[in-house]
C-alpha positions as a Markdown table, in Angstrom:
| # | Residue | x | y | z |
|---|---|---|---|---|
| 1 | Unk | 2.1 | 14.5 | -28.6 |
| 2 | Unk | 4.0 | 15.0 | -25.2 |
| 3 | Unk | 7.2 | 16.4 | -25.6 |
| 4 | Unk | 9.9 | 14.9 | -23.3 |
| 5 | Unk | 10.9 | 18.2 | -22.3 |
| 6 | Unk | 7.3 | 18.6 | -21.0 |
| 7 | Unk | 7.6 | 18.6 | -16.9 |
| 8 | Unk | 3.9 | 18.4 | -15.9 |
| 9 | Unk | 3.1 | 15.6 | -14.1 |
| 10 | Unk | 1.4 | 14.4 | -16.5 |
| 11 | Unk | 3.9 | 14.1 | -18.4 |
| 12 | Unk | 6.2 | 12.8 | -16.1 |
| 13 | Unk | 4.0 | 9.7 | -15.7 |
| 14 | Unk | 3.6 | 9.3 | -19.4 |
| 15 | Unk | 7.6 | 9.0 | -20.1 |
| 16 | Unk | 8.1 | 7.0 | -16.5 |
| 17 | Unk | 5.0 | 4.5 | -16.9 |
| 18 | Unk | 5.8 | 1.3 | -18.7 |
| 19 | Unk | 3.6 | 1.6 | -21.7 |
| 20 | Unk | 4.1 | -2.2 | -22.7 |
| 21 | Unk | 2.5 | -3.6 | -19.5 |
| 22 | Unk | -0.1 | -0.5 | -19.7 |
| 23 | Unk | -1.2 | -1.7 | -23.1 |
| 24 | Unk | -1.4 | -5.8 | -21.7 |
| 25 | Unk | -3.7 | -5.0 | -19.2 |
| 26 | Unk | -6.4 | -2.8 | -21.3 |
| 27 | Unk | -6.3 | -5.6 | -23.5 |
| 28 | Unk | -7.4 | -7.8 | -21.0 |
| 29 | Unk | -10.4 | -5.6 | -19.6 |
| 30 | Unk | -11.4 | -5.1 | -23.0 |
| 31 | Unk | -11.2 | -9.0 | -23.4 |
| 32 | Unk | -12.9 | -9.3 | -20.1 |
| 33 | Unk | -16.2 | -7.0 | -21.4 |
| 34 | Unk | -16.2 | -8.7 | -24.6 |
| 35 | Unk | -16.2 | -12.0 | -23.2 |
| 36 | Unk | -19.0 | -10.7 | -20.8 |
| 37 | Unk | -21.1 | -10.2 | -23.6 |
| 38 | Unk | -20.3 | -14.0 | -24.9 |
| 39 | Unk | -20.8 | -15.6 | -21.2 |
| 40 | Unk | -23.6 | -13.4 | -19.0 |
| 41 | Unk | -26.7 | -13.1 | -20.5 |
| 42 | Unk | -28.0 | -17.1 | -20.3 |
| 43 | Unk | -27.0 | -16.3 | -16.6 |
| 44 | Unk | -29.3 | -13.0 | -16.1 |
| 45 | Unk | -31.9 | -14.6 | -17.5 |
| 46 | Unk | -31.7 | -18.0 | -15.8 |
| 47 | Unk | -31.9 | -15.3 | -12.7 |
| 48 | Unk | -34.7 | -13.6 | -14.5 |
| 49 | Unk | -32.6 | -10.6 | -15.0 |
| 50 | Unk | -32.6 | -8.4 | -18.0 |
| 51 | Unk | -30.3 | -10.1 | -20.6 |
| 52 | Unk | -27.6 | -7.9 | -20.2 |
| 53 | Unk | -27.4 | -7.2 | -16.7 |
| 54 | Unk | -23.9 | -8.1 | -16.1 |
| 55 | Unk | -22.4 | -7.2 | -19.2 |
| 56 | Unk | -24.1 | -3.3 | -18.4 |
| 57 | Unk | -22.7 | -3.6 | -14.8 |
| 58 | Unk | -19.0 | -4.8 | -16.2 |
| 59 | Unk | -19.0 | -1.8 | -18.7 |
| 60 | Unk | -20.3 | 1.0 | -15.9 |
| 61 | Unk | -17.5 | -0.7 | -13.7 |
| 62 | Unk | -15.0 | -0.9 | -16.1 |
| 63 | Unk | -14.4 | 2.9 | -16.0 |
| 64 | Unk | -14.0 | 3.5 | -12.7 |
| 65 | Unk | -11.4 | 0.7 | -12.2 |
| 66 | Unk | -9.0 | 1.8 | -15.2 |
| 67 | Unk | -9.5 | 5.5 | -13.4 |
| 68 | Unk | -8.6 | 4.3 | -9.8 |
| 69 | Unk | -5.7 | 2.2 | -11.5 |
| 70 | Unk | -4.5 | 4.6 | -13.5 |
| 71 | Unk | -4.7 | 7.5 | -10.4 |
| 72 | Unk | -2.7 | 5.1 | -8.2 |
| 73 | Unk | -0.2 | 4.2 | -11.2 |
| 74 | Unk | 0.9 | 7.8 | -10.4 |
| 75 | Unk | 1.7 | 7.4 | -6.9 |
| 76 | Unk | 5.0 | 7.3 | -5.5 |
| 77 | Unk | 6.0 | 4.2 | -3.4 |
| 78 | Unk | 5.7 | 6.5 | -0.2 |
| 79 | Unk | 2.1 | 6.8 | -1.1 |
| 80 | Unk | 1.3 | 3.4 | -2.5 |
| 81 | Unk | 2.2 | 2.3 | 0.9 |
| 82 | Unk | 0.0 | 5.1 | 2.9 |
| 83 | Unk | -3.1 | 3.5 | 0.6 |
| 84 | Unk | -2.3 | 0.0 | 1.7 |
| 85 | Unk | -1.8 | 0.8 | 5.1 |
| 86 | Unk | -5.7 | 2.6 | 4.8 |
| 87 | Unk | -7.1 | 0.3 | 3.1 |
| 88 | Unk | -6.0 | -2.4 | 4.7 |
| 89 | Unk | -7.1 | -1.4 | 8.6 |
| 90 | Unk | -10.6 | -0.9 | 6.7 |
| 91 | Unk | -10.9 | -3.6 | 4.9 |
| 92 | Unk | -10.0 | -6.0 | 8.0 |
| 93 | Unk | -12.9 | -4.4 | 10.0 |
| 94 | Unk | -15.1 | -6.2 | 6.6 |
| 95 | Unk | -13.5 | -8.9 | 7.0 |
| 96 | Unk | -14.6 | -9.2 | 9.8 |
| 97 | Unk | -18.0 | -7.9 | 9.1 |
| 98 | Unk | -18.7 | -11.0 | 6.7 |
| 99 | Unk | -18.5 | -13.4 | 9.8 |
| 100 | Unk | -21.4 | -12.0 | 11.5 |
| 101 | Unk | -23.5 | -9.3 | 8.7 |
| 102 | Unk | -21.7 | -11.0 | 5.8 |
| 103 | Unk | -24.5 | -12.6 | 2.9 |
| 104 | Unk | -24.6 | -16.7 | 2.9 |
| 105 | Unk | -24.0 | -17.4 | -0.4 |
| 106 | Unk | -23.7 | -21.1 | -1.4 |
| 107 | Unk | -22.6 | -21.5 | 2.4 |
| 108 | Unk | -20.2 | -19.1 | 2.6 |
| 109 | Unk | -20.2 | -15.7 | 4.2 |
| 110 | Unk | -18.0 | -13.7 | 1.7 |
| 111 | Unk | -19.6 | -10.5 | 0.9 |
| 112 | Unk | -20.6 | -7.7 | 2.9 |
| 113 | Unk | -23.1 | -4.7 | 1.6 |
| 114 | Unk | -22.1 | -1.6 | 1.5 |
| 115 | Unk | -24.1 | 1.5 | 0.4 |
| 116 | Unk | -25.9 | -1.2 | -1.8 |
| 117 | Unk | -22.9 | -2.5 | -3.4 |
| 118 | Unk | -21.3 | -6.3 | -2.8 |
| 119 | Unk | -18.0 | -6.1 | -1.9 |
| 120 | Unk | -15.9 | -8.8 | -1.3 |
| 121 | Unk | -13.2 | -7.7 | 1.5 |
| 122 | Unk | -11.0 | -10.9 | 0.8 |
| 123 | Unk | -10.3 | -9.4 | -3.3 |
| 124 | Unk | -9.4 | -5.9 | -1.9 |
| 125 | Unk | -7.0 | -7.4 | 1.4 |
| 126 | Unk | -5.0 | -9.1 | -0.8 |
| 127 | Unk | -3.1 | -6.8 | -2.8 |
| 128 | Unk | -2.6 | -4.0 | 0.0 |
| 129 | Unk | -1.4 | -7.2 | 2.5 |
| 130 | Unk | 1.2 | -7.9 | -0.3 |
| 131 | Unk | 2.2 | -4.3 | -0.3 |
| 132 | Unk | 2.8 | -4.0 | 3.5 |
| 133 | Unk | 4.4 | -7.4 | 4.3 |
| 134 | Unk | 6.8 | -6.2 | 1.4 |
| 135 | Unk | 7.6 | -3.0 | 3.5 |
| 136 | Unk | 8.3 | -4.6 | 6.6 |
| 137 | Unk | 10.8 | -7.4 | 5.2 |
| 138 | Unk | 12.3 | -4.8 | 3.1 |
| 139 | Unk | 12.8 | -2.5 | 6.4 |
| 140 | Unk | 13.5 | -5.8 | 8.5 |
| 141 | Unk | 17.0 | -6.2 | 6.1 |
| 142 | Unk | 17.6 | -3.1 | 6.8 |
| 143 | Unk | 17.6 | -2.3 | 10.7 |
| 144 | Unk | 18.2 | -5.9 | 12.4 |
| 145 | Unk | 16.1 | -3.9 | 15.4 |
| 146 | Unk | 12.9 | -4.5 | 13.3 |
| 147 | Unk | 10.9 | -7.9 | 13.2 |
| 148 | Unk | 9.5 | -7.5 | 9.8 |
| 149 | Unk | 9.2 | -11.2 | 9.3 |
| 150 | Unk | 7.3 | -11.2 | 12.3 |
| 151 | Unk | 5.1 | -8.7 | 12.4 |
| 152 | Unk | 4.8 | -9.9 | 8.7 |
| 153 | Unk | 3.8 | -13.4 | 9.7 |
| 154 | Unk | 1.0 | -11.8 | 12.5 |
| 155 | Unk | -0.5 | -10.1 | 10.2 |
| 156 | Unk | -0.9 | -12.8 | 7.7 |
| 157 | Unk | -1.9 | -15.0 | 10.2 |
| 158 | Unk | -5.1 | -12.6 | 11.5 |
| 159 | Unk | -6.1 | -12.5 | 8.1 |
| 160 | Unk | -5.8 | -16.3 | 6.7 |
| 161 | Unk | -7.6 | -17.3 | 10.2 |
| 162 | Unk | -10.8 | -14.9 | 9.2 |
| 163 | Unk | -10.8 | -16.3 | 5.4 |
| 164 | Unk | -10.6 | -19.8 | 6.8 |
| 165 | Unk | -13.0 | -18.7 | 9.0 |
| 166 | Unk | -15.6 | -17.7 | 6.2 |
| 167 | Unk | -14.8 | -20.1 | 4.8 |
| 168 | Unk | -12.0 | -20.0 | 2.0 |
| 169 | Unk | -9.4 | -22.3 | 1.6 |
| 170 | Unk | -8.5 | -21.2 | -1.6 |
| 171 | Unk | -7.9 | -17.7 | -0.8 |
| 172 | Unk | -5.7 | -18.6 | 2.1 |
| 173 | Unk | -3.9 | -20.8 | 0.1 |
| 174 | Unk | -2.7 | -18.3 | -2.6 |
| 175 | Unk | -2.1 | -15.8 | 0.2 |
| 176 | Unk | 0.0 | -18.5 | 1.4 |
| 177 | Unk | 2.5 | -19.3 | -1.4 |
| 178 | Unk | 2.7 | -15.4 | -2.3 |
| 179 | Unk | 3.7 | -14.8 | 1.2 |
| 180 | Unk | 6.1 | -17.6 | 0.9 |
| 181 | Unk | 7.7 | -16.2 | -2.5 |
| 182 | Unk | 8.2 | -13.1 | -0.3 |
| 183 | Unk | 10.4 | -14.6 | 1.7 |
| 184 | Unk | 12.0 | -16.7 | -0.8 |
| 185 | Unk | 12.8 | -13.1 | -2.9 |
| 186 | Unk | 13.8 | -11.4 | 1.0 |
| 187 | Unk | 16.5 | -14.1 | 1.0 |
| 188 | Unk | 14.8 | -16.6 | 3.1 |
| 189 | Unk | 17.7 | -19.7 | 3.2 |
| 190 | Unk | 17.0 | -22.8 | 1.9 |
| 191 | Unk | 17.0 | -24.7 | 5.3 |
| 192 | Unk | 14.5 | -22.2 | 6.5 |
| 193 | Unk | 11.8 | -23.5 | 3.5 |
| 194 | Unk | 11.6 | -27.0 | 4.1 |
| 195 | Unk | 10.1 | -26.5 | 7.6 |
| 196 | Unk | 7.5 | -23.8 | 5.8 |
| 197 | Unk | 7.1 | -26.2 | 3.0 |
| 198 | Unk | 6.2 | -29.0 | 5.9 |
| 199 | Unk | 3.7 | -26.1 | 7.3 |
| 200 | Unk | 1.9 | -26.1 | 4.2 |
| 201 | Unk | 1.6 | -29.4 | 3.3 |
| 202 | Unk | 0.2 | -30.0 | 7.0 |
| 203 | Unk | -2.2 | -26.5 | 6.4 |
| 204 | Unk | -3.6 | -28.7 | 3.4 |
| 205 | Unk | -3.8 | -31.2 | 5.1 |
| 206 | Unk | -5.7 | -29.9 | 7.9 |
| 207 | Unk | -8.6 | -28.3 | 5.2 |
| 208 | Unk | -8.5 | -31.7 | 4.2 |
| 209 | Unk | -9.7 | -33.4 | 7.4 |
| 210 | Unk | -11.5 | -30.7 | 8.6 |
| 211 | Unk | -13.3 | -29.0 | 5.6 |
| 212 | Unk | -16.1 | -30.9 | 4.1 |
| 213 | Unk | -16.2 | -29.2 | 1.0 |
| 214 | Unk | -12.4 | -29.1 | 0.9 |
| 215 | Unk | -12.4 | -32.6 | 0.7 |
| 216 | Unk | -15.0 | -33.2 | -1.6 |
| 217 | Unk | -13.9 | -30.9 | -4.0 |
| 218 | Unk | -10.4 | -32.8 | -3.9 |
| 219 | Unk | -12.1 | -35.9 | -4.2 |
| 220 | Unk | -14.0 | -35.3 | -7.1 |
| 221 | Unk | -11.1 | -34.1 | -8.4 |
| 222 | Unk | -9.0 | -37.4 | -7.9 |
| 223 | Unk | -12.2 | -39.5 | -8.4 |
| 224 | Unk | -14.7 | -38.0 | -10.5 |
| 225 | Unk | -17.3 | -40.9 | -9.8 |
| 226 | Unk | -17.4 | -39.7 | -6.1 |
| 227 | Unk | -19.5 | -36.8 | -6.6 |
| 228 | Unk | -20.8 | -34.0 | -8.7 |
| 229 | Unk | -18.8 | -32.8 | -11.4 |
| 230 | Unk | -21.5 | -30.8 | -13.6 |
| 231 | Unk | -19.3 | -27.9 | -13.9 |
| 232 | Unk | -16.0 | -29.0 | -14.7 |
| 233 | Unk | -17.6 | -31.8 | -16.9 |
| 234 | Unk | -19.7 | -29.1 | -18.8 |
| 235 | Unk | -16.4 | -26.6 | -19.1 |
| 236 | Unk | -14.4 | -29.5 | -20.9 |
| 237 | Unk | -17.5 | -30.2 | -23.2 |
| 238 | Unk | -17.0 | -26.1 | -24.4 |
| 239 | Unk | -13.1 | -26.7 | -25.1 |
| 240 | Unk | -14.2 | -30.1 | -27.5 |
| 241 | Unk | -17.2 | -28.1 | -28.8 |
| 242 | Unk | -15.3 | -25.0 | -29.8 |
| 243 | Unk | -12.4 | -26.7 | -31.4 |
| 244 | Unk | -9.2 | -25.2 | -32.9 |
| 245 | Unk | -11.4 | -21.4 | -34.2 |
| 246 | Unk | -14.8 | -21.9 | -32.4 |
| 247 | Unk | -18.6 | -21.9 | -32.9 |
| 248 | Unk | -18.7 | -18.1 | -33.4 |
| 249 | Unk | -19.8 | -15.6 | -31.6 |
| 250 | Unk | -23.4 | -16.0 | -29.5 |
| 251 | Unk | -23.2 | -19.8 | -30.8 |
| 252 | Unk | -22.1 | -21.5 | -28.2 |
| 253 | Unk | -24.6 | -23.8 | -26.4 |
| 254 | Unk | -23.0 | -25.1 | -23.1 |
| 255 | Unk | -22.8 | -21.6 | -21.7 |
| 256 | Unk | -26.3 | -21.9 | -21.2 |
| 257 | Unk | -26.0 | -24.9 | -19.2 |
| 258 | Unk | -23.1 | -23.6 | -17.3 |
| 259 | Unk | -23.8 | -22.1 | -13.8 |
| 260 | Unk | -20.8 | -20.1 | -13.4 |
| 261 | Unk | -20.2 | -19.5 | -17.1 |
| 262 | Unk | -19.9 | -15.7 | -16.4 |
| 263 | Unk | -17.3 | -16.0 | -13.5 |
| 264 | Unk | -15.1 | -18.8 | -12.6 |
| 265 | Unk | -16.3 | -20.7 | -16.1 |
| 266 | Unk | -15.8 | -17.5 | -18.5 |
| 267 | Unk | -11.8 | -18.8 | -19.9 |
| 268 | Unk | -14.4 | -22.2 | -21.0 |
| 269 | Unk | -17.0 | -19.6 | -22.8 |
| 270 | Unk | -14.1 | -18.2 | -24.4 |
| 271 | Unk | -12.9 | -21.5 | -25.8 |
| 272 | Unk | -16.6 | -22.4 | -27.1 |
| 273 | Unk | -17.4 | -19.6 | -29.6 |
| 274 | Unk | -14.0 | -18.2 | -30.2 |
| 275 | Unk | -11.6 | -21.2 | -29.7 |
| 276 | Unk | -8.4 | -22.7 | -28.7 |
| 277 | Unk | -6.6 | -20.2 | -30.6 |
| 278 | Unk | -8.0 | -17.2 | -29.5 |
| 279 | Unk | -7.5 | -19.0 | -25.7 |
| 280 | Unk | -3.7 | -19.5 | -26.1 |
| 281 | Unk | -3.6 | -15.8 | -27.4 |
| 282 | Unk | -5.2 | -14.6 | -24.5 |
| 283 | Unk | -2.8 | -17.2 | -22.3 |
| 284 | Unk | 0.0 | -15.3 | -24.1 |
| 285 | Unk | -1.4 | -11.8 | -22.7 |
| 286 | Unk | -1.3 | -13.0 | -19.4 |
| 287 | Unk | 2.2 | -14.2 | -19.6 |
| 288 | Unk | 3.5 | -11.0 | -21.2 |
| 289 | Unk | 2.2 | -9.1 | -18.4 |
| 290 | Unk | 3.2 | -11.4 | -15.7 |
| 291 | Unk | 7.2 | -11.5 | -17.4 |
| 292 | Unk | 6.9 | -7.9 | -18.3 |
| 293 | Unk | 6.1 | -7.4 | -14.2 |
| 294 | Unk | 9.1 | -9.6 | -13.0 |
| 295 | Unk | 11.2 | -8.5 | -15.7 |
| 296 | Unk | 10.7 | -4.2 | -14.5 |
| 297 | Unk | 10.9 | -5.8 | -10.8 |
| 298 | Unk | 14.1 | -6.9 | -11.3 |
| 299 | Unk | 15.4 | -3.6 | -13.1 |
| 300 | Unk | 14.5 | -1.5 | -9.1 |
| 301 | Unk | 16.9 | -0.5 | -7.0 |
| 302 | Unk | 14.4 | -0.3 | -4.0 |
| 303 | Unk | 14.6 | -3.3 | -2.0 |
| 304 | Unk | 10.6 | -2.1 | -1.4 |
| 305 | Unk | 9.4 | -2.0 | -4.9 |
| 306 | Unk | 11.5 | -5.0 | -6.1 |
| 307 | Unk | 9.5 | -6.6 | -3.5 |
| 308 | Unk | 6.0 | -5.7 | -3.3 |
| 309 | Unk | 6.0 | -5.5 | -6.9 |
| 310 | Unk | 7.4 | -9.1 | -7.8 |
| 311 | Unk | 4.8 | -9.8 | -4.8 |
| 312 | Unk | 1.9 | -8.5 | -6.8 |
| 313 | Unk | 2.6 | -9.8 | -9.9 |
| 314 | Unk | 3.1 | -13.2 | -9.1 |
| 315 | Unk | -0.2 | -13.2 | -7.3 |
| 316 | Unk | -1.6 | -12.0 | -10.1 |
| 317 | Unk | -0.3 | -14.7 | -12.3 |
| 318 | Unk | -1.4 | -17.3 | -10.1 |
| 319 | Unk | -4.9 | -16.3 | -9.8 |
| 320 | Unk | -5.2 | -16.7 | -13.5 |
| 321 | Unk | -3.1 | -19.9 | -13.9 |
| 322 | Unk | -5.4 | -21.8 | -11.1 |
| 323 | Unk | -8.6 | -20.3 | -12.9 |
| 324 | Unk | -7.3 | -21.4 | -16.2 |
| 325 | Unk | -5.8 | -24.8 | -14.8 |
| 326 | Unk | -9.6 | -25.7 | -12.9 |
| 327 | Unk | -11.2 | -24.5 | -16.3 |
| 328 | Unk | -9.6 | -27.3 | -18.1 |
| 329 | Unk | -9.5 | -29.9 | -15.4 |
| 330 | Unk | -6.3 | -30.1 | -13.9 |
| 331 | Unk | -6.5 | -29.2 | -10.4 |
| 332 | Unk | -9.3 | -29.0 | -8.0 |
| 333 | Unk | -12.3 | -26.9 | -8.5 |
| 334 | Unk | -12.0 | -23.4 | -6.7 |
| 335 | Unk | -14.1 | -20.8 | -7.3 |
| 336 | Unk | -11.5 | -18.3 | -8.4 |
| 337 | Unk | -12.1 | -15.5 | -10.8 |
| 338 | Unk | -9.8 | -14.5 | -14.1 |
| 339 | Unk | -8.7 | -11.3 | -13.5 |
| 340 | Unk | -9.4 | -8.5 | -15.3 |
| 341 | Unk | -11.8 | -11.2 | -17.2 |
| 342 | Unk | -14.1 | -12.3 | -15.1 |
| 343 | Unk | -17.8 | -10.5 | -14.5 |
| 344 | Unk | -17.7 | -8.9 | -11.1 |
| 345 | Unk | -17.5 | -5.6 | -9.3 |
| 346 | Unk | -14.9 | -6.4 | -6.4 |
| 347 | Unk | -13.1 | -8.9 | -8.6 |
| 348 | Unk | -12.4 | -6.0 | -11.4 |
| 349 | Unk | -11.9 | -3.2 | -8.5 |
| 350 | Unk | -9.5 | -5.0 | -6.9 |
| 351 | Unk | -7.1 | -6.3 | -9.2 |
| 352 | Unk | -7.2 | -2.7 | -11.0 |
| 353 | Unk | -6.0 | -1.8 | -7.8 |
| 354 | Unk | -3.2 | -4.1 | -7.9 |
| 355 | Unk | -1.9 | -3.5 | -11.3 |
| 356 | Unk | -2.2 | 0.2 | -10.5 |
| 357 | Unk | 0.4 | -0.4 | -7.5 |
| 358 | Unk | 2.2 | -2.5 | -9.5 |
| 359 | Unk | 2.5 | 0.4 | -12.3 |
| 360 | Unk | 3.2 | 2.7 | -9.9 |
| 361 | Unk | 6.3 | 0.5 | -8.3 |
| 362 | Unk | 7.7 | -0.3 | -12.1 |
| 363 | Unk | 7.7 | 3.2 | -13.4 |
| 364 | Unk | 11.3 | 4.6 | -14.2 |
| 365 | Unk | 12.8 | 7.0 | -11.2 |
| 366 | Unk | 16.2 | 8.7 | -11.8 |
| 367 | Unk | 18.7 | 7.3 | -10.1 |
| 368 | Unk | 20.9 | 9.8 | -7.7 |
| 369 | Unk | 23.5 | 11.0 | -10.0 |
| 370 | Unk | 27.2 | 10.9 | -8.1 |
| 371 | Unk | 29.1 | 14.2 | -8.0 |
| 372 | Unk | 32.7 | 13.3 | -10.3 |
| 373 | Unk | 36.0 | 13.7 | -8.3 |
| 374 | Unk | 38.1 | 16.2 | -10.0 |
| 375 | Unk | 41.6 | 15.9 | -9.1 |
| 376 | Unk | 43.5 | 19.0 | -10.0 |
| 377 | Unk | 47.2 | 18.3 | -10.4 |
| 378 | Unk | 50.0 | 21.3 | -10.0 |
| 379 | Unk | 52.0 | 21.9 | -13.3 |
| 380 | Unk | 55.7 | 21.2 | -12.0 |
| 381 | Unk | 57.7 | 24.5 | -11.9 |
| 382 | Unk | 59.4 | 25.2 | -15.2 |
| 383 | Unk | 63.5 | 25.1 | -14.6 |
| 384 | Unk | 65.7 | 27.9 | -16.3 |
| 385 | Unk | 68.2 | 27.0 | -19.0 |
C-alpha cells in the first residue's frame, strides 16, 4: 500500500490518477487480446500465416502501449502539450510520406514503413491535433490578440486535405465533428453553427460526387441490391448466430468467412461466440469511460484541459459508436477500428496515447489555496468609574 503521506511521484500519480477510468480502459485491452484470440487466427491462416500471428503481435504490442499510456498519464498539461506539438510536426511529414512512399493497400495509400513496422500516421495525428487546436482556442479566449480559431482551422484544414488526399473520408469526417465540438465547448454561438453545419453537409456532399467509393459505400448502404454487401451481410449473420449467450468460445463459424473479422468486424466476432449479452456489457464499458471522461472534464478549472480532454474523449467515443453502429448495419460501411479492441499496431499505439493524455488532463491538481483576510479590530479603551 501507498500511504497518502507518501510524496514520491509515484505516489503522487497514484492518489491524483482517476482509478475508475484507469480500470475501464485495461478492461478493454484485455477484452481487445481476448477477442483477438476469438477473431485472428481464420485470418492468419487465410494469409497463410501462423495461426496466431495477430493475437502474438496484439499481446507483444499490448505492453508497450499501457507503458507509453501510463508514462504520459504522468505528465503535466505543459508537457502533454510539448508531446503533441512533437509529435504532431513528425507525424505530418508521414502524412505526407503515404502520398508518394505510402503502401497501396485496397487502393488506398495509408501506411508508411518505418524501421519495418506499419504505421498509420492518420491514427497518431489525431489525438495530438485534438490536443493543440484545444490550446490555441483556449489561449484565443484568453488574449483577443491571438487567432486561435484560425490558426486552429489551418491546421485542420492541411491535414483533412492530405487524408482526403489518401484517400479517407471517414477519418476526415470524425476529425471534422470533434473539431466542431471544440468549438461548440469554446463557446462558438449558435448563429455561427448553422453556416459550419451547411459546410459539412456540402463536405459530404462533395465525397459524394466526387468519391467513387464514397458513393458506393453510401449506396449500398441505402440500397443493398446496388452492390456488394458481403461483409456487413456476413456481420449481421454472427449477431443472429450468436443469439442472446453465444456459440462459445472458438465456435463460431462466420468469422471464418469474414474478411475483416479481426479489425473493423471484431464487435460481430464478439457477438457470435460470446453473445449479445456479453456485447451490451462491453457497450456499457465504453460508455463508462466515455461519461467518466466528460464527467472529470467538467470538474477542471483549466480552460486547456477541460478542452482537449472533453476533445479526446469524445473522439474516442465516436470511433467506437461508428464501428459498433457499421458492425450492426446502421450507417455506412467505414473501415474504422474499435479501440482498444481491434487487432492492430498503430490502432492500439495510438489510442493508448490518447487515453494517456486524457489521464494525464483528468488527474486531481490542488487548487491555489487563497491567503484569509484577518481583520484585527482595536479593543475600545476601557473608561474609569
Amino acid at each position: 500500500m501507498v500511504s497518502r503521506t507518501d510524496r514520491s511521484a509515484f505516489a503522487e500519480w497514484l492518489w491524483t490518477i482517476d482509478r475508475y477510468m484507469l480500470i475501464g480502459i485495461f478492461t478493454l485491452m484485455v477484452s481487445g487480446l481476448v477477442l483477438s484470440l476469438a477473431a485472428s487466427p481464420p485470418v492468419a491462416e487465410r494469409l497463410g500465416l501462423e495461426s496466431f500471428y495477430f493475437v502474438k503481435k496484439q499481446a507483444l504490442f499490448l505492453i508497450p502501449s499501457a507503458a507509453v499510456m501510463l508514462g504520459v498519464s504522468a505528465l503535466s498539461p505543459r508537457y502533454i502539450r510539448r508531446v503533441a506539438l512533437v509529435v504532431f510536426c513528425v507525424m505530418l511529414v508521414l502524412l505526407l510520406g503515404t502520398l508518394f512512399f505510402g503502401s497501396d493497400i485496397k487502393g488506398a495509400r495509408r501506411w508508411v514503413s518505418l524501421f519495418g513496422i506499419s504505421i498509420q500516421p492518420s491514427e497518431f495525428i489525431k489525438p495530438v491535433l485534438v490536443v493543440i487546436i484545444a490550446f490555441l482556442l483556449s489561449e484565443g479566449r484568453k488574449a483577443q490578440d491571438i487567432p486561435g480559431q484560425l490558426i486552429s482551422i489551418l491546421l485542420f484544414g492541411i491535414v483533412a486535405s492530405m487524408l482526403v488526399a489518401q484517400p479517407d473520408f471517414g477519418q476526415t469526417m470524425l476529425l471534422t465533428i470533434v473539431l466542431f465540438a471544440l468549438f461548440f465547448l469554446n463557446g462558438l454561438s449558435w448563429l455561427a453553427i448553422v453556416p459550419l453545419g451547411i459546410m459539412g453537409i456540402l463536405g459530404v456532399a462533395a465525397g459524394f460526387t466526387y468519391l467513387p467509393h464514397v458513393r458506393g459505400r453510401i449506396m449500398r448502404f441505402l440500397d443493398p441490391s446496388s452492390g456488394d454487401t458481403y461483409q456487413i451481410d456476413k456481420a449481421i449473420d454472427s449477431f443472429i448466430a450468436g443469439g442472446w449467450l453465444g456459440r462459445g468460445v472458438g465456435e463460431g463459424t462466420v468469422k471464418r468467412i469474414l474478411p475483416d473479422s479481426h479489425t473493423d468486424f471484431i464487435f460481430a466476432v464478439a457477438a457470435e461466440e460470446y453473445g449479445i449479452i456479453v456485447c451490451v456489457v462491453l457497450v456499457t464499458v465504453f460508455a463508462f469511460v466515455v461519461l467518466r471522461g466528460l464527467y472529470m472534464a467538467t470538474q477542471d478549472q483549466d480552460p486547456f484541459g477541460r478542452l482537449a480532454s472533453s476533445g479526446l474523449i469524445v473522439m474516442f467515443g465516436l470511433q467506437s459508436t461508428i464501428n459498433m453502429a457499421v458492425n450492426l448495419n446502421l450507417m455506412p460501411a467505414k473501415g474504422m477500428t474499435l479501440p482498444l479492441i481491434s487487432s492492430g499496431v498503430s490502432s492500439l499505439m495510438a489510442i493508448s496515447l490518447t487515453m494517456g493524455f486524457v489521464l494525464a488532463l483528468t488527474r486531481k491538481r490542488p487548487q491555489p489555496r487563497k491567503n484569509p483576510i484577518i481583520t484585527v479590530t482595536r479593543a475600545a479603551p476601557v473608561q474609569p468609574a
